[in-house]
Backbone as a chain_set.jsonl record, in Angstrom:
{"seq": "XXXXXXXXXXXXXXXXXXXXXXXXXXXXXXXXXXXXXXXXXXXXXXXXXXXXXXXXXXXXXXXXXXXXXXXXXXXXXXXXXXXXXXXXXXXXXXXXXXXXXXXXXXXXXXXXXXXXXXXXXXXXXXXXXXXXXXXXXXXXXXXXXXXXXXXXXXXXXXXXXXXXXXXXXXXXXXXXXXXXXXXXX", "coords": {"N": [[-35.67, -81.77, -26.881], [-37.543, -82.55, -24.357], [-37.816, -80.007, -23.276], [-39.476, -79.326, -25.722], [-41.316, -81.435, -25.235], [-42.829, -80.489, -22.815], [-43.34, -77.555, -23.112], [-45.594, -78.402, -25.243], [-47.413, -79.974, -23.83], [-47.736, -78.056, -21.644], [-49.029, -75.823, -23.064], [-51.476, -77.269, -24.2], [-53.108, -78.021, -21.849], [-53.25, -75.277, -20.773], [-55.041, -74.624, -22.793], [-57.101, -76.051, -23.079], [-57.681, -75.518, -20.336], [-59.053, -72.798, -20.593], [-60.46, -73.416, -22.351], [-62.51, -74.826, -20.791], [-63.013, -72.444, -18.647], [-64.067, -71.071, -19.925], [-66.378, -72.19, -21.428], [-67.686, -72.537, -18.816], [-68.002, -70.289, -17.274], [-69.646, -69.03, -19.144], [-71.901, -70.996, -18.575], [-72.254, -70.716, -16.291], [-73.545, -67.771, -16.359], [-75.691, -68.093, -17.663], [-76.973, -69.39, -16.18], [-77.424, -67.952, -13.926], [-78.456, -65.937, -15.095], [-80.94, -66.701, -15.328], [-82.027, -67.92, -13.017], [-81.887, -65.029, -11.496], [-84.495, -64.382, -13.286], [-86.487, -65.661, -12.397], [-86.559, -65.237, -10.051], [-87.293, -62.602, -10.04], [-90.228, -63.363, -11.237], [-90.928, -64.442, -9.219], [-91.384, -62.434, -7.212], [-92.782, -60.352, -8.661], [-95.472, -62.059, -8.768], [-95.641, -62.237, -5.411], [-96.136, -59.376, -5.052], [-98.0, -59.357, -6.576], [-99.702, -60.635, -4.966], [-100.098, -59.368, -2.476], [-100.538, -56.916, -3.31], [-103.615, -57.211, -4.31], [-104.881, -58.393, -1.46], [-104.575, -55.92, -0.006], [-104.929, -53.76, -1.588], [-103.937, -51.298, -1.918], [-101.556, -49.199, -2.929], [-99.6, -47.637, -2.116], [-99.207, -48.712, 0.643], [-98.501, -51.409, -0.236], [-96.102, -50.819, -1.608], [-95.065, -49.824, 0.6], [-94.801, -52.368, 2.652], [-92.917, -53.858, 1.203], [-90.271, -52.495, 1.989], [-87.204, -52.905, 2.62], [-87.137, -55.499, 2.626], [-85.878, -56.503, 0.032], [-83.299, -54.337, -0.961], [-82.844, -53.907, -3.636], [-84.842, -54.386, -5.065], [-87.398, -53.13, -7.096], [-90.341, -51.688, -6.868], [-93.372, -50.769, -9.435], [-96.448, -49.304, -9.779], [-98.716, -48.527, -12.691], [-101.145, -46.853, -14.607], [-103.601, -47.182, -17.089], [-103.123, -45.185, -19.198], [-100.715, -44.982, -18.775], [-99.257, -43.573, -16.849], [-97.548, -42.966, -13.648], [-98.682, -44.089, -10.729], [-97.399, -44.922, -8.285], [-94.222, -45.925, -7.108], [-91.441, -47.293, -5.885], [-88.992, -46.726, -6.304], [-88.268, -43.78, -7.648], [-90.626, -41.285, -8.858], [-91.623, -41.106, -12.058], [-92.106, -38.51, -14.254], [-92.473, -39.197, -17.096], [-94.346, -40.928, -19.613], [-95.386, -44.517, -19.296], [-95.947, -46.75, -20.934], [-94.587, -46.75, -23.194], [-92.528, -48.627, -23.185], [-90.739, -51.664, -22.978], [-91.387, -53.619, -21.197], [-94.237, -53.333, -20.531], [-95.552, -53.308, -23.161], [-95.357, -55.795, -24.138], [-96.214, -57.339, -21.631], [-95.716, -59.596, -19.13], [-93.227, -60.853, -19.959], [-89.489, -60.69, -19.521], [-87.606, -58.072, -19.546], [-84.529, -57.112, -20.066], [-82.941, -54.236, -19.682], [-81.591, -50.746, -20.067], [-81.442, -48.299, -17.493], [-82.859, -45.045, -17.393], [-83.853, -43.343, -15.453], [-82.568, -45.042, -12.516], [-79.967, -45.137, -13.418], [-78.49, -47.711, -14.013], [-78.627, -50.922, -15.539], [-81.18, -52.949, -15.331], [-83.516, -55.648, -14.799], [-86.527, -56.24, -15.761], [-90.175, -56.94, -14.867], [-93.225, -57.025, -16.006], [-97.192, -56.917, -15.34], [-100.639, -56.776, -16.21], [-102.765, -55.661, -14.261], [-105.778, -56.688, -12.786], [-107.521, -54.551, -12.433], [-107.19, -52.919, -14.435], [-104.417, -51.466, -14.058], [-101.114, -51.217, -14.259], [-98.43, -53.638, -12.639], [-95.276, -53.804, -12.086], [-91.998, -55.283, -11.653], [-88.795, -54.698, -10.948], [-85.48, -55.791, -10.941], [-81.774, -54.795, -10.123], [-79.299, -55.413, -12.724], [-76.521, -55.665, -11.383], [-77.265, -57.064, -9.168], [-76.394, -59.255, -8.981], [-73.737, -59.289, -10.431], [-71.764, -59.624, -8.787], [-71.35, -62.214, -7.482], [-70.375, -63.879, -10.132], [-68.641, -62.695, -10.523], [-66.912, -63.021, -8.33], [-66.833, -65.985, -9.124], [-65.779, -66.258, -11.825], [-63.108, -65.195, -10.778], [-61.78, -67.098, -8.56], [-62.222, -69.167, -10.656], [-60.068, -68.147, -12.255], [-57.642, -68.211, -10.008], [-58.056, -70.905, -9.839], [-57.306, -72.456, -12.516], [-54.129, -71.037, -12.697], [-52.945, -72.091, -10.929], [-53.386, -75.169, -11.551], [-52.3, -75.062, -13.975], [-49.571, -74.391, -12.777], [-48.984, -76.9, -11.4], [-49.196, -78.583, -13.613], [-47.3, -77.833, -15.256], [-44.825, -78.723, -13.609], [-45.335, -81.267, -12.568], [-45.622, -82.675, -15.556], [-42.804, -81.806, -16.207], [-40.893, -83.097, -14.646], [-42.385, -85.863, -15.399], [-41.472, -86.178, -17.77], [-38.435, -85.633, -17.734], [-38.452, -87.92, -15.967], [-39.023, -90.232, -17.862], [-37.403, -89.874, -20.63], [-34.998, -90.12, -18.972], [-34.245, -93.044, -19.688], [-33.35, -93.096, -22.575], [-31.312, -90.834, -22.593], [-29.069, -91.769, -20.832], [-28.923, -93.87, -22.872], [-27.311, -91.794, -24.952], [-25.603, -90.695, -23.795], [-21.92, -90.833, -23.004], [-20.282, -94.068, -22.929], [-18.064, -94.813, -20.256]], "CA": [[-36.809, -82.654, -26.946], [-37.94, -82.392, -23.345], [-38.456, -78.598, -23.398], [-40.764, -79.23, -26.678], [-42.975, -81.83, -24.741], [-43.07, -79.749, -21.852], [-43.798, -76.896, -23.887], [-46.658, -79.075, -25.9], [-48.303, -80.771, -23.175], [-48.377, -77.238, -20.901], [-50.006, -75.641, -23.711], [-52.458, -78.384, -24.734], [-53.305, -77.65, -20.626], [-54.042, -73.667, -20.873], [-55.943, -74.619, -23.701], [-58.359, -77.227, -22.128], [-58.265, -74.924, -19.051], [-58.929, -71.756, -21.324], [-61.929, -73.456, -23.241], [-63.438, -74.804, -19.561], [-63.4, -71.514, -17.94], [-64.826, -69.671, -20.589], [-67.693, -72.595, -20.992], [-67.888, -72.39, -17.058], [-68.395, -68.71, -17.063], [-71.015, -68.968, -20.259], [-73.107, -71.919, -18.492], [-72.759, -69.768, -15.375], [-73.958, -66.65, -16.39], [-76.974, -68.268, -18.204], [-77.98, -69.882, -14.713], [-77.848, -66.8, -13.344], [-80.145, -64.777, -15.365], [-82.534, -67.986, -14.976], [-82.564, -67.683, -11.08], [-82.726, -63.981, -11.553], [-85.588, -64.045, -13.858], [-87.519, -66.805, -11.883], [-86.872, -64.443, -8.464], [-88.724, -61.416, -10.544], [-91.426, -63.775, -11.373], [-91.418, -64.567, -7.442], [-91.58, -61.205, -6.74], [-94.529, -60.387, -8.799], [-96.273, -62.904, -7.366], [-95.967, -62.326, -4.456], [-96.538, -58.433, -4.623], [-99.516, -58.987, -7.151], [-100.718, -60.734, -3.98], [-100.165, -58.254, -1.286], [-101.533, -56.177, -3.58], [-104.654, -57.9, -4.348], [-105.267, -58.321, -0.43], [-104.799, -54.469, 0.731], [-105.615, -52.942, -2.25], [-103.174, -49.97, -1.224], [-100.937, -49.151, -3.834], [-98.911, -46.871, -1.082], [-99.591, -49.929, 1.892], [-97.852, -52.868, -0.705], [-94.958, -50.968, -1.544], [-94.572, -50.265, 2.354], [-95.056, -53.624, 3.28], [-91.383, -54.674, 1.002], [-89.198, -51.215, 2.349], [-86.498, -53.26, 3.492], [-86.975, -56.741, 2.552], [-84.678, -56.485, -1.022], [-83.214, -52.773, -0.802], [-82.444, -54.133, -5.028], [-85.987, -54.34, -5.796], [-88.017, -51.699, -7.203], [-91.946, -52.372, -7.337], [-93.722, -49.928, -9.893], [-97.854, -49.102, -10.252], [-98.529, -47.736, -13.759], [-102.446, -46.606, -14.823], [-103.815, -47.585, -18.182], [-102.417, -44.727, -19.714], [-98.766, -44.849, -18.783], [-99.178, -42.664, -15.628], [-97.12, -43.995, -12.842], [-99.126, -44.093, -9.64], [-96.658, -45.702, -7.17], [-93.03, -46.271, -7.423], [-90.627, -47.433, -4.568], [-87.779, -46.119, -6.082], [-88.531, -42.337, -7.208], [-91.821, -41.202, -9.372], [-91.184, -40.315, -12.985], [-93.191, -37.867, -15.059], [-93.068, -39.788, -18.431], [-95.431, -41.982, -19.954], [-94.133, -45.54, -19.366], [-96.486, -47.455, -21.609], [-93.831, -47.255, -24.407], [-91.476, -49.67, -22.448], [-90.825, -52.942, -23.59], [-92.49, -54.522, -20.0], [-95.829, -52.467, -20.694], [-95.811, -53.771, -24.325], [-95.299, -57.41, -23.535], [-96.59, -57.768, -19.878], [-95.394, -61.192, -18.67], [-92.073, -60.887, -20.646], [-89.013, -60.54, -18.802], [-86.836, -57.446, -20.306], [-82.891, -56.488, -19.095], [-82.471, -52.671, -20.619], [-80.573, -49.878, -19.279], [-82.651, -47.568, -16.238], [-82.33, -44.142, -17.007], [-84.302, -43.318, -13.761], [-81.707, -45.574, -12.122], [-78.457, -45.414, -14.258], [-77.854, -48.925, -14.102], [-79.066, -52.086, -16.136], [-82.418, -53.711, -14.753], [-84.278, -56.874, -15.657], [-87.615, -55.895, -15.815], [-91.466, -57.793, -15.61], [-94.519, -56.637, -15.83], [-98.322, -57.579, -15.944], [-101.972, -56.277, -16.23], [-103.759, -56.131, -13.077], [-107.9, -56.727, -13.234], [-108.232, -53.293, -12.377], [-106.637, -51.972, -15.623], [-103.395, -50.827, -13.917], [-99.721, -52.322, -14.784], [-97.862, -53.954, -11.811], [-93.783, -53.704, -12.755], [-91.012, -55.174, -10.622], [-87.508, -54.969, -11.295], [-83.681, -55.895, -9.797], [-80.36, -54.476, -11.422], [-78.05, -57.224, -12.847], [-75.54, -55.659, -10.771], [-76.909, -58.175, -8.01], [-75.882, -60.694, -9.941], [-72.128, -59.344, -10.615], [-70.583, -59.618, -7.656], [-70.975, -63.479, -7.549], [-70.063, -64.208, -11.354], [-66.991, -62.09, -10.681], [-66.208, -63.963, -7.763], [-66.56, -67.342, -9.857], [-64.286, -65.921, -12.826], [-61.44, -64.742, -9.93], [-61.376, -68.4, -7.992], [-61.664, -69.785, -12.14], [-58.397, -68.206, -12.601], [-57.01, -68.548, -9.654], [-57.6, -72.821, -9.871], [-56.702, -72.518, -13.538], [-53.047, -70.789, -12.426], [-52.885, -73.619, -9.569], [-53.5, -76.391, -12.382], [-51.225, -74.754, -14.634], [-48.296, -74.722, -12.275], [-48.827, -78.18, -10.852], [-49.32, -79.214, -14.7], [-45.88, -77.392, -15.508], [-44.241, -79.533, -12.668], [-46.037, -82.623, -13.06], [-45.06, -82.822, -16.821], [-41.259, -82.291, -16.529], [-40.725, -84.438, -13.581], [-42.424, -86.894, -15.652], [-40.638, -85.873, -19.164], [-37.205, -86.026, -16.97], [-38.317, -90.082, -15.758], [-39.464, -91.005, -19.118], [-36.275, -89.998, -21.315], [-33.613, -90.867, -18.734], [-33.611, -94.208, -20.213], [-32.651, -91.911, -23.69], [-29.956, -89.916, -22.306], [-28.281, -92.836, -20.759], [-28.228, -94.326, -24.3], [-26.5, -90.65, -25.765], [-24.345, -90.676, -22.761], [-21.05, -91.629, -23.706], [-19.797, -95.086, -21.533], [-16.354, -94.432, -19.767]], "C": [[-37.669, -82.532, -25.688], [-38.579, -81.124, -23.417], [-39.92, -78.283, -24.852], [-41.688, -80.346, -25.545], [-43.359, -81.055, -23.708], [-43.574, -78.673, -22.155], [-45.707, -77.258, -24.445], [-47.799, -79.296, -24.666], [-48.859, -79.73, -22.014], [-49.491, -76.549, -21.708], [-50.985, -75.836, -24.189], [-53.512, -77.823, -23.182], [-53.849, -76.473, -20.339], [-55.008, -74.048, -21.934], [-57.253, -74.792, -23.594], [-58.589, -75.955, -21.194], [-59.331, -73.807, -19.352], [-60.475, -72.016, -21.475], [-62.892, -74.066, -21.826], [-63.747, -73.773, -19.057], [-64.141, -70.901, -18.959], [-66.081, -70.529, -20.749], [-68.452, -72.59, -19.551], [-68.682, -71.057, -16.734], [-69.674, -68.395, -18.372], [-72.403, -69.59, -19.273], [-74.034, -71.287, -16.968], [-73.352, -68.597, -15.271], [-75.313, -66.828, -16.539], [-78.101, -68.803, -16.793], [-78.381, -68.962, -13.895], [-79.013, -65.527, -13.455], [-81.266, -66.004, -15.299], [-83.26, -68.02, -13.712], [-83.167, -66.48, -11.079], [-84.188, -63.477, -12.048], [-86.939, -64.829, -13.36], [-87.126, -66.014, -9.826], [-87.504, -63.481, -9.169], [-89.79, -62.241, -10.653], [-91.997, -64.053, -10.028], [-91.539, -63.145, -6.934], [-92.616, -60.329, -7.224], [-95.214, -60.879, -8.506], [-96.59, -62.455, -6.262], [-96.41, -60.895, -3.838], [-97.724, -58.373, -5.61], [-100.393, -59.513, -5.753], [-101.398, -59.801, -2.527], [-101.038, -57.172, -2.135], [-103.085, -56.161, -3.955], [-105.512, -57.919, -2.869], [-105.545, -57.363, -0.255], [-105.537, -53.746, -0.427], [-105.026, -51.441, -2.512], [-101.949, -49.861, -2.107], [-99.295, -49.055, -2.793], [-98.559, -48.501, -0.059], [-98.263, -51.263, 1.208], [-96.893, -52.312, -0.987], [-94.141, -50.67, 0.036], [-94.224, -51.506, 2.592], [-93.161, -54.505, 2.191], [-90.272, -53.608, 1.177], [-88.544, -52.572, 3.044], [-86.252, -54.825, 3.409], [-85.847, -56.943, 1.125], [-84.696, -54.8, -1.327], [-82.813, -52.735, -2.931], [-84.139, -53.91, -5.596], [-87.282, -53.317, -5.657], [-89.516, -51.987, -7.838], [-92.457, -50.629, -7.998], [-95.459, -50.058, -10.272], [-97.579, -48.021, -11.306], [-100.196, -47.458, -13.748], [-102.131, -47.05, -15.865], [-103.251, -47.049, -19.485], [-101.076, -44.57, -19.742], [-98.258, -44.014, -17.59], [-98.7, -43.308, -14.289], [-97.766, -43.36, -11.682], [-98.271, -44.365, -8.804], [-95.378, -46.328, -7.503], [-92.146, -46.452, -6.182], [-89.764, -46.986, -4.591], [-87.9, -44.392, -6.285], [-89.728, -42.505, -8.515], [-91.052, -40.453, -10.534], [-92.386, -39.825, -14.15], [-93.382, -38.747, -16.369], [-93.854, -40.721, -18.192], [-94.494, -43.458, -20.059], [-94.566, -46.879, -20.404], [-95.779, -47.825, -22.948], [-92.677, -48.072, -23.693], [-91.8, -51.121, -23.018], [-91.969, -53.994, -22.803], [-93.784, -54.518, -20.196], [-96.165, -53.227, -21.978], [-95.877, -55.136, -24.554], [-95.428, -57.592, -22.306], [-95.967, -59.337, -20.093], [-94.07, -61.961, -19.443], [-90.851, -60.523, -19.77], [-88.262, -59.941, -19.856], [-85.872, -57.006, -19.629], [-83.204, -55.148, -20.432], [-81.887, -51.345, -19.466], [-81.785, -48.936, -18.477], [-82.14, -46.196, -16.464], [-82.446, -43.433, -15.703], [-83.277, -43.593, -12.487], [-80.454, -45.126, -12.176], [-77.717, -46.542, -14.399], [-78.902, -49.801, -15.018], [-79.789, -52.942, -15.437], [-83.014, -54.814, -15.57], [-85.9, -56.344, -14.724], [-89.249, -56.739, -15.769], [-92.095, -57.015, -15.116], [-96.008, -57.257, -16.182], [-99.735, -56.683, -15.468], [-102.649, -56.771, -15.198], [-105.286, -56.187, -13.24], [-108.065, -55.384, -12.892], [-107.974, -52.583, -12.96], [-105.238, -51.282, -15.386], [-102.64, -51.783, -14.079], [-98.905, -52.328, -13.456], [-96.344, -54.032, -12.288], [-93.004, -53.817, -11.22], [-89.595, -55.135, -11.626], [-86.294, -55.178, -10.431], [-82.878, -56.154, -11.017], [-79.837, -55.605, -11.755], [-77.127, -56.883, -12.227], [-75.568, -56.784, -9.477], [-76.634, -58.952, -8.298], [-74.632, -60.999, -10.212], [-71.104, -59.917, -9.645], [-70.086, -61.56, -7.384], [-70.388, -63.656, -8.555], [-68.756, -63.63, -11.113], [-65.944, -62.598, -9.456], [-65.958, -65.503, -8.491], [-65.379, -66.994, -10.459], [-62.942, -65.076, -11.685], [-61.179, -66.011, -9.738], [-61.15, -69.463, -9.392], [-60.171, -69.705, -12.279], [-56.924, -68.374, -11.574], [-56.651, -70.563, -9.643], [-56.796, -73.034, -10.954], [-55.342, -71.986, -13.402], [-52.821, -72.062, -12.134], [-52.508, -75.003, -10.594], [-52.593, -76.395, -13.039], [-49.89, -74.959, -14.666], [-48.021, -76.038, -11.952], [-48.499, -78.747, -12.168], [-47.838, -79.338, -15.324], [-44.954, -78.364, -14.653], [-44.127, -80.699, -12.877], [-45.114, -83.294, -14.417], [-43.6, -82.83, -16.869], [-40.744, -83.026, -15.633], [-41.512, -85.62, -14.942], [-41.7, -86.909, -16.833], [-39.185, -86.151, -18.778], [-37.252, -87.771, -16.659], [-38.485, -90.481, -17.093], [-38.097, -90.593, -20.384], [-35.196, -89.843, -20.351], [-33.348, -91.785, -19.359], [-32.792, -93.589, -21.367], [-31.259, -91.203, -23.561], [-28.957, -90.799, -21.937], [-27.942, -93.334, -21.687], [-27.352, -93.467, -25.002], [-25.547, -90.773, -25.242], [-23.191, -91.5, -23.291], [-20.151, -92.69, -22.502], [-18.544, -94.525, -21.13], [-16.314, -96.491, -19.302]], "O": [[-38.837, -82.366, -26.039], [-39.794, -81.065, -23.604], [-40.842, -77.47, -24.917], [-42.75, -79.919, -25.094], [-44.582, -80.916, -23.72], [-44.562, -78.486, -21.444], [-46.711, -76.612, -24.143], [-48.914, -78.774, -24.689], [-49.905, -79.973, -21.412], [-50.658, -76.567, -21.317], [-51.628, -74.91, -24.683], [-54.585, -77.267, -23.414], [-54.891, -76.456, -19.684], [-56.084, -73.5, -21.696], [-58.22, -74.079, -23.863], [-59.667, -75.371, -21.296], [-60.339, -73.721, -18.651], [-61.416, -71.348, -21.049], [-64.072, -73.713, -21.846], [-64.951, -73.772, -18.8], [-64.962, -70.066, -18.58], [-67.082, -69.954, -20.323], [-69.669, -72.64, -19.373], [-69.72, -70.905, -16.09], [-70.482, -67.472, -18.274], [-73.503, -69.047, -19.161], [-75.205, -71.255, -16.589], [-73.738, -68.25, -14.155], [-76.145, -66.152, -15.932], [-79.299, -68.682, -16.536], [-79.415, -68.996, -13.228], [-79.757, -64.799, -12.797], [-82.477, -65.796, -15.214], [-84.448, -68.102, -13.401], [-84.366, -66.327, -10.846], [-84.876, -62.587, -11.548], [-88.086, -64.679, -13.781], [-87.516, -66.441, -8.739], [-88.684, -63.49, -8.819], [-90.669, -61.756, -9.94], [-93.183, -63.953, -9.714], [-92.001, -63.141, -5.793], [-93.286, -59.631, -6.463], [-95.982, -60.285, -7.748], [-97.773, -62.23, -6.005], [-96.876, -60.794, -2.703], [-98.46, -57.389, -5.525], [-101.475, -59.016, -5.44], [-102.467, -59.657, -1.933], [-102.064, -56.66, -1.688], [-103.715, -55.106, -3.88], [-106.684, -57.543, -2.909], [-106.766, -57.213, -0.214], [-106.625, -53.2, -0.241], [-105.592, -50.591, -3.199], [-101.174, -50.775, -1.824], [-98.35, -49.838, -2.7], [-97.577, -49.202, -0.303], [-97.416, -51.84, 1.889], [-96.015, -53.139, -0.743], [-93.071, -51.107, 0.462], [-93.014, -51.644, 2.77], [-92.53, -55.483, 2.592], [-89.27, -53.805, 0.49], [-89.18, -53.235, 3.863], [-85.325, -55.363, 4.015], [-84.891, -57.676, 1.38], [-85.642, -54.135, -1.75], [-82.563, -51.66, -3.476], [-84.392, -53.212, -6.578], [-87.902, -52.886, -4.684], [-89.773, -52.393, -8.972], [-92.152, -49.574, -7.442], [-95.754, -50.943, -11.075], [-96.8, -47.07, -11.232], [-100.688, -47.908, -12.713], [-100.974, -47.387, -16.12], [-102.953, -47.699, -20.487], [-100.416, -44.074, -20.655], [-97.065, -43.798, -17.378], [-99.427, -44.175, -13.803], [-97.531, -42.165, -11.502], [-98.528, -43.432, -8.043], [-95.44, -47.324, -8.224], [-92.235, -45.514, -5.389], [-89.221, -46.618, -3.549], [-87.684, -43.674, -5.309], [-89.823, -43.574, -9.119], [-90.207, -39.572, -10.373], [-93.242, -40.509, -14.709], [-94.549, -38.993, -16.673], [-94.131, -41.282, -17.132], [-93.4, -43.61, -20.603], [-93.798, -47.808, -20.653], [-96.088, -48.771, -23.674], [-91.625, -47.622, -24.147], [-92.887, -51.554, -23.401], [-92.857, -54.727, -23.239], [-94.478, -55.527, -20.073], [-97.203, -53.88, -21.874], [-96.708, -55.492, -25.39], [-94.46, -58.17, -21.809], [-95.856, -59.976, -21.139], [-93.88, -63.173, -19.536], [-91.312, -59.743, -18.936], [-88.041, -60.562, -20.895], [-86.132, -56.468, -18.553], [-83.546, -55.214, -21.612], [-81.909, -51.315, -18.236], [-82.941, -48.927, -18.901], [-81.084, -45.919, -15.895], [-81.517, -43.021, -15.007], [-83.091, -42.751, -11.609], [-79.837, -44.75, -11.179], [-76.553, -46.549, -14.8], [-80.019, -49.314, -15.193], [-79.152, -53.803, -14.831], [-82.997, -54.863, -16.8], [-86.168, -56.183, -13.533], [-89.511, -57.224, -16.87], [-91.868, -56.353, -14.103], [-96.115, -58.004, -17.154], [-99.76, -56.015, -14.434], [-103.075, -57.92, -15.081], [-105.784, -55.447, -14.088], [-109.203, -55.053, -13.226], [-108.222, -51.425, -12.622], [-104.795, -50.577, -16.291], [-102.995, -52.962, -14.1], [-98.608, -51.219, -13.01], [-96.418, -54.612, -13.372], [-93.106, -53.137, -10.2], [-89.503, -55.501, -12.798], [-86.212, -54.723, -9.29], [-82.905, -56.85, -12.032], [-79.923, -56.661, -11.128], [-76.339, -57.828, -12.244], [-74.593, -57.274, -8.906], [-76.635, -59.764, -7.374], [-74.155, -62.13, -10.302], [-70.011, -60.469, -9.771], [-68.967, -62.034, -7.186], [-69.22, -63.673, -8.17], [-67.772, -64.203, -11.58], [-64.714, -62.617, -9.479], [-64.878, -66.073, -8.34], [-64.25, -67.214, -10.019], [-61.983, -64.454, -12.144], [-60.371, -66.469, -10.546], [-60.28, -70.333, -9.415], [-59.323, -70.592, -12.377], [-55.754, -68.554, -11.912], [-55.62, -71.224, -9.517], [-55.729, -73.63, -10.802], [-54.803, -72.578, -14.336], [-52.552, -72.975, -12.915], [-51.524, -75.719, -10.41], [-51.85, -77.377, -13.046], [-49.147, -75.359, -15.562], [-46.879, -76.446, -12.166], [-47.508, -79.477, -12.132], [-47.279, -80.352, -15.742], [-44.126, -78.863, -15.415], [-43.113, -81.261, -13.289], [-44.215, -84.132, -14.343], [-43.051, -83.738, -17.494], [-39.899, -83.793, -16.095], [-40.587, -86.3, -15.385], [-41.131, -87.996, -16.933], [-38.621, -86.956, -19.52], [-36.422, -88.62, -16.984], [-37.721, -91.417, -17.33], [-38.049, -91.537, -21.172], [-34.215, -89.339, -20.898], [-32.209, -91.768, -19.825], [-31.573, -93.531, -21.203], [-30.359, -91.121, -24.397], [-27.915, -90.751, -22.59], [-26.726, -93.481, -21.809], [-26.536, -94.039, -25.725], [-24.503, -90.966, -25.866], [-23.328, -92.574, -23.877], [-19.548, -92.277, -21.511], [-18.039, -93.675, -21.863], [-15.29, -97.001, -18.848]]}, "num_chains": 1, "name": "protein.A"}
């Protein structure tokens, strides 16, 4: 009888813990691409403005060498011709891209340029050219994968204490019981 509630009441315990971490790690991920996607929108911003001031295609991606070594500012022309790229210059036409096709849309898709998975915005500058920033979701991993480690390490932690907890109290709560089986002398 003991070993079933102890049993019951640890399992009831992974369960709960089970269905928190995995909502934990859902509600967290979603906050994450929210920050991320609201730092690209700060980052167009703030290089549609530099670029707006100088005017210098060359000059504005100078002016962020070094401030996020993650973020990759891209000038496109009207046709799809990339003028200015921080990370390397690529011959195709980029106007078939999701960013180019929805300016002011925020798109995650894989970088072949890169080889990693980028979240992407872009928007139409008044002078007919396409402004494009992006940053990998890999900056994003390294925290989330620290959350889900310290998740499972608390969830162990809880587990064991829970395991403990429970038959210490399953042991006080049917002594009275056993004393009654017990046979008097």
């Amino acid at each position: 009888m003991k070993r079933q509630l102890v049993f019951r009441v640890t399992a009831i315990v992974i369960l709960a813990l089970r269905t928190f971490s995995l909502g934990s790690v859902f509600l967290v991920q979603n906050a994450l691409a929210d920050i991320t996607e609201q730092t690209l929108r700060n980052y167009l911003e703030v290089v549609d403005d530099a670029y707006a001031a100088n005017g210098d295609m060359d000059a504005t991606l100078h002016a962020f060498d070094g401030i996020d070594e993650d973020l990759r500012i891209t000038f496109v022309d009207a046709s799809g011709v990339v003028l200015a790229d921080s990370a390397l210059l690529s011959p195709e036409n980029h106007l078939n891209r999701p960013e180019f096709i929805e300016p002011g849309t925020v798109w995650v898709r894989y970088s072949d340029t890169l080889g990693k998975r980028m979240m992407y915005l872009a928007e139409e500058l008044s002078d007919g050219t396409y402004l494009r920033v992006a940053i990998p979701l890999s900056s994003v991993n390294p925290f989330l994968s620290d959350f889900i480690f310290l998740s499972v390490v608390v969830g162990l932690f809880i587990i064991g204490f829970s395991f403990v907890f429970v038959k210490l109290a399953a042991d006080r709560t049917l002594r009275p019981l056993r004393r009654l089986r017990a046979p008097t002398r």
